[in-house]
C-alpha positions as CSV (number, residue, x, y, z in Angstrom):
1,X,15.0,9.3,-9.1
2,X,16.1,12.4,-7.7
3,X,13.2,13.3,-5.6
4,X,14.0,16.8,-4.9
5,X,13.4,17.9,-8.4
6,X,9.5,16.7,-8.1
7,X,8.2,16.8,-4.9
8,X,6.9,20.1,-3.1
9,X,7.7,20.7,0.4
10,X,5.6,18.9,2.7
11,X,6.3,15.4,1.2
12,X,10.0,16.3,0.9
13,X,9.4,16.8,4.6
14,X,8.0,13.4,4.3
15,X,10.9,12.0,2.9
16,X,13.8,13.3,3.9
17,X,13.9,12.6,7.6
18,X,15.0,9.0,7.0
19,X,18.3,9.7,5.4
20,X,19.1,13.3,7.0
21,X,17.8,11.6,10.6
22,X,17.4,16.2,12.2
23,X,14.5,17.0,10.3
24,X,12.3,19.4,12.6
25,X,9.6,17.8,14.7
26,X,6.4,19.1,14.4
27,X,4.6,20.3,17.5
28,X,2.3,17.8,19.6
29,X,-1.6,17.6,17.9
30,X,-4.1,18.0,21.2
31,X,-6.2,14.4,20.7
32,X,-9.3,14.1,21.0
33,X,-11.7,13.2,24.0
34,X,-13.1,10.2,22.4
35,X,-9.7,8.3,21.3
36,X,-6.7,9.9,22.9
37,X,-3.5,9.0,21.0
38,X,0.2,8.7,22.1
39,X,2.1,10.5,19.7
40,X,1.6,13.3,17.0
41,X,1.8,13.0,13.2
42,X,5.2,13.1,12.3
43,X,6.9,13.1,8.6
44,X,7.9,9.3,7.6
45,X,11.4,8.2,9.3
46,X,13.0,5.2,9.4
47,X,11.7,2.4,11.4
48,X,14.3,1.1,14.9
49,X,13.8,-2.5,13.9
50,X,16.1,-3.6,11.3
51,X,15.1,-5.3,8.3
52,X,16.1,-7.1,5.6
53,X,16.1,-6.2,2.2
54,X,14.7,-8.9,-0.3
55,X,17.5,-10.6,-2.6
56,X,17.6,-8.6,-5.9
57,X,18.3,-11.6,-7.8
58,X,14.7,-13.0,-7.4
59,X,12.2,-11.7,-8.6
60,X,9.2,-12.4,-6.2
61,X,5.7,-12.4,-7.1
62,X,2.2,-12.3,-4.8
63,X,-0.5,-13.9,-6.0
64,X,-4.2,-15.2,-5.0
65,X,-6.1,-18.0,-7.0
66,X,-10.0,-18.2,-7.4
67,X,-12.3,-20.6,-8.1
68,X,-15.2,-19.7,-10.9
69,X,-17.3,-18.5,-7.6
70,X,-14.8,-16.0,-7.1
71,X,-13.3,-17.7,-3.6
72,X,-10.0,-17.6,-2.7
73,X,-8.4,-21.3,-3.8
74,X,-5.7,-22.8,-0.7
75,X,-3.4,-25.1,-0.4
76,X,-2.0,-25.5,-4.4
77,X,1.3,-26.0,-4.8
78,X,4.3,-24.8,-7.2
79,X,3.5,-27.1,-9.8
80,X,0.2,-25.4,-10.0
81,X,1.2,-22.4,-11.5
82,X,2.7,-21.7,-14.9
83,X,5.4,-18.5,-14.6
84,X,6.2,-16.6,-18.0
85,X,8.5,-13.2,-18.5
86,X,8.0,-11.8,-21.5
87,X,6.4,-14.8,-22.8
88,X,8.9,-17.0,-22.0
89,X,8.7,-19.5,-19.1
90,X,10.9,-19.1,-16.0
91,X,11.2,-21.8,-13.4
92,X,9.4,-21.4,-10.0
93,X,12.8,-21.2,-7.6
94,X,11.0,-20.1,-4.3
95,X,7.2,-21.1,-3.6
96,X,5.2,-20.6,0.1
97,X,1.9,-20.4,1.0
98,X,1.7,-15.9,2.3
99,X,0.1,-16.6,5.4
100,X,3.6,-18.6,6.3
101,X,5.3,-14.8,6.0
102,X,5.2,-11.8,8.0
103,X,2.9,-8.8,6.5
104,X,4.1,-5.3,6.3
105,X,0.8,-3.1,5.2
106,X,0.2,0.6,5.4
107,X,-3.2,2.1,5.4
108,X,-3.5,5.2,3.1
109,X,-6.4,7.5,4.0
110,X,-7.4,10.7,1.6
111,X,-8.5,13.7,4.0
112,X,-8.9,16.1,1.4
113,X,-12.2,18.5,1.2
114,X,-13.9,15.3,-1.1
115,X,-13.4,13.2,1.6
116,X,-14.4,14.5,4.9
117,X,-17.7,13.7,5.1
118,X,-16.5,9.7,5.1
119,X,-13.7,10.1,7.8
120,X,-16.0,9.2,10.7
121,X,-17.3,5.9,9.1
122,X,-13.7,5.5,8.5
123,X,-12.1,5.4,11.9
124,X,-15.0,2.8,12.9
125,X,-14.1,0.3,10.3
126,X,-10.5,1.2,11.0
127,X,-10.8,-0.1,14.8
128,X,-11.5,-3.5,13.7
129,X,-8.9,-3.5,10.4
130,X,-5.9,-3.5,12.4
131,X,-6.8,-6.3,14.2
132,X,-7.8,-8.7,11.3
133,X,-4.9,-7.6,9.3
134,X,-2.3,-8.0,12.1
135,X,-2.5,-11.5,13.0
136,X,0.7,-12.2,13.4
137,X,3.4,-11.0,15.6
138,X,5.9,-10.2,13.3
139,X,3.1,-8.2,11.0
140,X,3.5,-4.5,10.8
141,X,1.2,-1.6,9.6
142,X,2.0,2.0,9.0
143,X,-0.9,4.6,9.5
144,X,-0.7,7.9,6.6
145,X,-3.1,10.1,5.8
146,X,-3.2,12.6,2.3
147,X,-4.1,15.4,1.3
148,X,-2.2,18.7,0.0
149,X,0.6,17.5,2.6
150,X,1.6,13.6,3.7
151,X,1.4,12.7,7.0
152,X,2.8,9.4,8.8
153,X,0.4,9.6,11.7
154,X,1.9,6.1,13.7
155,X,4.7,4.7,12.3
156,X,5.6,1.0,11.3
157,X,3.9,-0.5,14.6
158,X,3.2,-4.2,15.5
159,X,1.2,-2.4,18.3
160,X,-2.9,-2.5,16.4
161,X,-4.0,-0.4,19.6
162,X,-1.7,1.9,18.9
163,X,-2.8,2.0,15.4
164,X,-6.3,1.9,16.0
165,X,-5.6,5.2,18.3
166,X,-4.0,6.7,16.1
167,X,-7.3,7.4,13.9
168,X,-8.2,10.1,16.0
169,X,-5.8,12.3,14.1
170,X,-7.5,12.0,10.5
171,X,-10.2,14.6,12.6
172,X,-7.7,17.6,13.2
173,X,-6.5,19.9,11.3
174,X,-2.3,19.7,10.4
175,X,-2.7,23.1,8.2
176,X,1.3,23.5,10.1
177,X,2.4,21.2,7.7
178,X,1.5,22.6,4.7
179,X,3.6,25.0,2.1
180,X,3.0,28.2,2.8
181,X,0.9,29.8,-0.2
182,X,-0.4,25.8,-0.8
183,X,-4.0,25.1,-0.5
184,X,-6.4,22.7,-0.7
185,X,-5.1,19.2,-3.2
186,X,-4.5,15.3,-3.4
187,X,-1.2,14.1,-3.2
188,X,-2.4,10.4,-4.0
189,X,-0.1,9.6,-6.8
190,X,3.4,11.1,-4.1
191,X,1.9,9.3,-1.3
192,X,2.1,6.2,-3.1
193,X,5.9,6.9,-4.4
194,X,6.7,7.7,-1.1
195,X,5.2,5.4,1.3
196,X,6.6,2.6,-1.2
197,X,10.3,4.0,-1.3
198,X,10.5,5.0,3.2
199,X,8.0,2.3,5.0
200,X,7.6,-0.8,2.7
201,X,10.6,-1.9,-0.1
202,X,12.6,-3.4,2.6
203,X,10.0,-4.8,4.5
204,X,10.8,-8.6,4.2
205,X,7.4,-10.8,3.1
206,X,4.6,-9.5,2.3
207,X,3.5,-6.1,1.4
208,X,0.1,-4.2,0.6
209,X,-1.2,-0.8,0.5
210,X,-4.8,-0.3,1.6
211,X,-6.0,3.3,-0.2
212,X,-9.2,4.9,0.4
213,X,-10.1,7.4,-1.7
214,X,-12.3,8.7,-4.3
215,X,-9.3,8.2,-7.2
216,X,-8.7,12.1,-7.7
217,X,-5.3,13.5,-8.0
218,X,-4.8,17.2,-7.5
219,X,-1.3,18.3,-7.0
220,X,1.0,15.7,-7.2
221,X,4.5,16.0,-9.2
222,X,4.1,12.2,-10.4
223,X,1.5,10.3,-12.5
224,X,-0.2,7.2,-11.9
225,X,2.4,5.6,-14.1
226,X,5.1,6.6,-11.6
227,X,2.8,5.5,-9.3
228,X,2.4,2.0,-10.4
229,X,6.2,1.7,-11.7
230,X,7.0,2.2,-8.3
231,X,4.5,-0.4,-6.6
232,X,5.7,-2.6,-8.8
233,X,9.5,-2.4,-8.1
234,X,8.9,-3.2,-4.3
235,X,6.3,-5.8,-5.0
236,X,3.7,-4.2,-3.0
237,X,0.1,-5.2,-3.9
238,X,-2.3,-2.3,-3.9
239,X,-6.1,-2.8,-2.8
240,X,-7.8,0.4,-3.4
241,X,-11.2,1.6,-2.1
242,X,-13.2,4.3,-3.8
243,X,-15.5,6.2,-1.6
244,X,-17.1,8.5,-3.1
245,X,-20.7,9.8,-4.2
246,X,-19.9,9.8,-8.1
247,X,-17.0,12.1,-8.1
248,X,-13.2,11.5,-8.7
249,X,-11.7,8.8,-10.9
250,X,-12.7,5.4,-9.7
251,X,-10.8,3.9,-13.0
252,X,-7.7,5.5,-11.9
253,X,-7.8,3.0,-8.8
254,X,-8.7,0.0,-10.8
255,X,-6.0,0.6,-13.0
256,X,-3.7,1.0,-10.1
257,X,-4.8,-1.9,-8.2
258,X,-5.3,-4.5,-11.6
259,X,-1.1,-3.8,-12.2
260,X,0.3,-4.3,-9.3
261,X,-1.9,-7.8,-8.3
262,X,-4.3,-5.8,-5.9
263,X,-8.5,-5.5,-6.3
264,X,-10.5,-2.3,-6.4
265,X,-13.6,-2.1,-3.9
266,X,-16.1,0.5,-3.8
267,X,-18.2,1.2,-0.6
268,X,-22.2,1.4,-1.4
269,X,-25.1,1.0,0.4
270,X,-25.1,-2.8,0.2
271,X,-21.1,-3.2,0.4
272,X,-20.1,-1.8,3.7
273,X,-16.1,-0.4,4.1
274,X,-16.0,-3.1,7.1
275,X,-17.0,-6.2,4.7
276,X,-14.6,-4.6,2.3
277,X,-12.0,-4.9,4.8
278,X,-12.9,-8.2,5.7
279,X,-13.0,-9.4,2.2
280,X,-9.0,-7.6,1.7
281,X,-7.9,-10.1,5.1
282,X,-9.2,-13.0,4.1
283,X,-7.3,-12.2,0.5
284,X,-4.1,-11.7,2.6
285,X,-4.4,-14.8,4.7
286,X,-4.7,-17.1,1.2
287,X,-1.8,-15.4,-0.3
288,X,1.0,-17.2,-2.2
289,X,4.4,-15.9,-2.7
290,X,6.5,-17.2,-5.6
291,X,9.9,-16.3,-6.8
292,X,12.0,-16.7,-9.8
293,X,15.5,-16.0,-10.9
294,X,15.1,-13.5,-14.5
295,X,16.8,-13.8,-17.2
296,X,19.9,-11.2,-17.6
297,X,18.4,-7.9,-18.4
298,X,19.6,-3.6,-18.2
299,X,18.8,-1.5,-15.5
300,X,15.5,0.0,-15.7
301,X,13.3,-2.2,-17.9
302,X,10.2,-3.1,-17.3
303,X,9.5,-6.6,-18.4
304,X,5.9,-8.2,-18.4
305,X,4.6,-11.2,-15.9
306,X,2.1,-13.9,-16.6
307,X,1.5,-15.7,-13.8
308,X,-1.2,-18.4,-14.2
309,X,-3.1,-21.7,-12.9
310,X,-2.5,-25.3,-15.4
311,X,-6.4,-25.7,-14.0
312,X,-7.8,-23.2,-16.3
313,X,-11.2,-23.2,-14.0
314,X,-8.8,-20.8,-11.8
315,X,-8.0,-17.6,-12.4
316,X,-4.4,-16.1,-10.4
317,X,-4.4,-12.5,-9.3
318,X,-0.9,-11.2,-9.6
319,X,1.1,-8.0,-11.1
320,X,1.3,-8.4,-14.6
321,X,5.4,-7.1,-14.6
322,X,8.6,-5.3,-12.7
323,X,11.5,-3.0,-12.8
324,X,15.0,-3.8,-12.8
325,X,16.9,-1.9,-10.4
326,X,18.3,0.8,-11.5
């Protein structure tokens, strides 16, 4: 995908400091009185800890099983689950219960004009999110916010005070890193594309994005196709959140989240955004991952998953397919 083609200038920013490693840093954002922070926004760059990049050869898929209550179902195992590509079955060759791998998660938060009046409940639930999410020390979160520009404001951190400090940015204006001549938008669609390609593909274990928003997309050089193609080739389940008083497109995020094996949540009066996040930890911590070797295909193709339970009283939440490489 050649991403200069599409992208306009502040999320090229966004990208391109990971493989050109001199991109210009931005000058230090004054925090703010009541949650100082260590380090300015910065545009997303490669992470000091090496990783690993999953084996191409297996195709690895995230799932969670419920009961007809709707809870989360533990401890199955591998001969639980019936595995089919293109309606053909595939053998299970790699099976674990998720909370037995590491978790690499990046909270997505939409700052556009839509939004602000949500930011301060926002960085209260986010003080505890971090720290239900992160419960490991191997797990890793990456902080971004969106809005006619894409900003990394902490980086891939194991660090949740850190994180949680770093909330105090999605107050302040970053107007110095937008196009000039660009004004207000909602980059939701690039943010996805490029949080998946820089901070999470070769994050090994688990992977989730956590998206609040109110599902409208103003600006963006990709669709939500691109967006959900892209999800799906790093196997990164997408929980979305839509807060919103009506407007937006709250079927754009349960479309995005239903593809890629995620749930959409929307905050209400009786369905607080910290019981939301709650409910998207305990769905982490029952995770399973499952593997399988596919069948010889072309580069490029998209090929369709059904992942289900033999007990048909259970229901599996997974992504229903995948890209090849390309």
């Amino acid at each position: 995908m050649n991403l200069a083609r599409f992208f306009p200038l502040p999320v090229l920013a966004l990208l391109a400091t990971s493989s050109i490693g001199h991109a210009q840093t931005p000058p230090h954002a004054p925090a703010t009185p009541s949650a100082p922070v260590s380090a300015p926004p910065t545009p997303i760059s490669a992470d000091d800890t090496p990783t690993l990049k999953v084996d191409s050869t297996i195709v690895a898929v995230s799932a969670i099983v419920r009961d007809a209550a709707g809870q989360p179902v533990p401890n199955l195992t591998r001969d639980a689950f019936v595995l089919k590509q293109d309606g053909k079955p595939q053998p299970i060759t790699y099976f674990s219960q998720g909370s037995d791998l590491p978790l690499t998660l990046a909270l997505m938060i939409d700052t556009s004009g839509s939004q602000r009046a949500y930011i301060a409940d926002e960085i209260a639930a986010g003080h505890a999110f971090f720290p239900a999410m992160l419960t490991r020390p191997d797990d890793r979160a990456v902080l971004v916010q969106f809005d006619n520009a894409i900003l990394q404001l902490v980086k891939l951190t194991s660090n949740t005070t850190t994180l949680e400090h770093g909330l105090a940015y999605l107050t302040q204006s970053h107007s110095d890193y937008t196009a000039p001549g660009r004004g207000g938008g909602t980059l939701l669609y690039d943010s996805v594309i490029a949080v998946s390609h820089l901070e999470l593909v070769n994050q090994l274990g688990r992977r989730a994005m956590v998206i609040l928003t109110d599902g409208g997309d103003n600006g963006s050089h990709f669709n939500l196709k691109d967006a959900v193609r892209e999800a799906q080739r790093a196997d990164i389940i997408v929980y979305t959140i839509y807060y919103s008083n009506g407007g937006g497109d709250e079927n754009v995020l349960k479309d995005m989240s239903h593809q890629t094996g995620g749930r959409e949540f929307s905050v209400t009066p009786s369905t607080t955004l910290q019981q939301i996040y709650s409910t998207i930890a305990a769905d982490l911590r029952l995770q399973y991952e499952l593997g399988y070797r596919p069948p010889p295909s072309g580069p490029n193709k998209y090929h369709k998953i059904d992942l289900a339970a033999k007990d048909k009283k259970l229901t599996v939440q997974a992504r229903e397919g995948y890209f090849t490489p390309k």
